[in-house]
C-alpha positions as CSV (number, residue, x, y, z in Angstrom):
1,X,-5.4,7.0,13.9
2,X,-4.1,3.6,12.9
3,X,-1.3,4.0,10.4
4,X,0.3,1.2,7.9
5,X,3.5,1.3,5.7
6,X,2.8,-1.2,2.8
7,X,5.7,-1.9,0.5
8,X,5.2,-3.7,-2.6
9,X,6.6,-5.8,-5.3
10,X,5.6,-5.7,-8.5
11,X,6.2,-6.8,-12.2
12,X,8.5,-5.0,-14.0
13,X,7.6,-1.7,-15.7
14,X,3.8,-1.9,-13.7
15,X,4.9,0.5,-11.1
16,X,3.3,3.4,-12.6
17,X,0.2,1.8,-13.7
18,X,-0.2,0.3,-10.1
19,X,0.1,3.9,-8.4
20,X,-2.8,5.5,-10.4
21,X,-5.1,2.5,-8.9
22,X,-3.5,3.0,-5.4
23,X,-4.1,6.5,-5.5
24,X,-7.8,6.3,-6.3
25,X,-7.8,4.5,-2.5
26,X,-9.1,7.4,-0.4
27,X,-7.3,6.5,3.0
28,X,-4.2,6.3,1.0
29,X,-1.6,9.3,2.3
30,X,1.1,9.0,0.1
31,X,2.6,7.0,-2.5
32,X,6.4,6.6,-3.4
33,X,8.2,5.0,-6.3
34,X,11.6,3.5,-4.4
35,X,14.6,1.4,-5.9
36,X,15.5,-1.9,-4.1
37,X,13.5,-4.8,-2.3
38,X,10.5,-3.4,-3.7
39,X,9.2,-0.8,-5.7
40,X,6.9,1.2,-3.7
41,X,6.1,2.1,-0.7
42,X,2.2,3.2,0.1
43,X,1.5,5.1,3.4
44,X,-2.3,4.1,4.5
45,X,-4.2,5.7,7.8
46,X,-7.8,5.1,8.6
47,X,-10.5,5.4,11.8
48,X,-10.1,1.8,13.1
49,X,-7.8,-1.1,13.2
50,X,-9.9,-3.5,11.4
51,X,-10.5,-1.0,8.6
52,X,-6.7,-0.7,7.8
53,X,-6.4,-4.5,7.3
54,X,-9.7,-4.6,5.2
55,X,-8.4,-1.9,2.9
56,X,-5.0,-3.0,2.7
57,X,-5.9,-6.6,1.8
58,X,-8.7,-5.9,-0.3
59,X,-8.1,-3.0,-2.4
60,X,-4.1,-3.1,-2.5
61,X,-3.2,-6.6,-2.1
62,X,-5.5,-7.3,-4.8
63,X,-4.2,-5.6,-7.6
64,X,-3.2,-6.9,-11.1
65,X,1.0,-6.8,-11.2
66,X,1.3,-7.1,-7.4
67,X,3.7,-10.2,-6.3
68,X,4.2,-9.3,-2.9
69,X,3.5,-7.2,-0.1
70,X,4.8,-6.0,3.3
71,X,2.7,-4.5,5.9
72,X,4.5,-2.5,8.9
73,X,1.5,-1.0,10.9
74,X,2.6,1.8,12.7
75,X,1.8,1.7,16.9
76,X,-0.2,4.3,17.8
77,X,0.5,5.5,21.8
């Protein structure tokens, strides 16, 4: 199963307001609020490939108070 670490940026004091939308993605894991860099880190897992990237850039690269993301996709052997 296809796995992706997305860690986000976001504007200040949005974090917690941007988990509850993250978490009402259903392929979404688990969410975690982290100091540094960014501010939190989003673990994603779904059937295929191509479904990982869909959801990743079009329900959590699109929402409000996001600046910046970074996508690690785990390799599945």
């Amino acid at each position: 199963m296809p796995t992706a670490y997305v860690l986000l940026c976001c504007d200040l004091g949005s974090e917690n307001e941007i988990l509850e939308k993250i978490s009402e993605v259903d392929e979404v894991e688990e969410t975690n609020r982290v100091f540094g860099v960014y501010d939190i880190i989003v673990r994603v897992s779904s059937d295929d490939m191509d479904k990982l990237k869909e959801i990743i850039t079009w329900k959590i690269r699109k929402i409000d108070k996001v600046h910046s993301v970074l996508t690690i996709i785990k390799n599945e052997e």
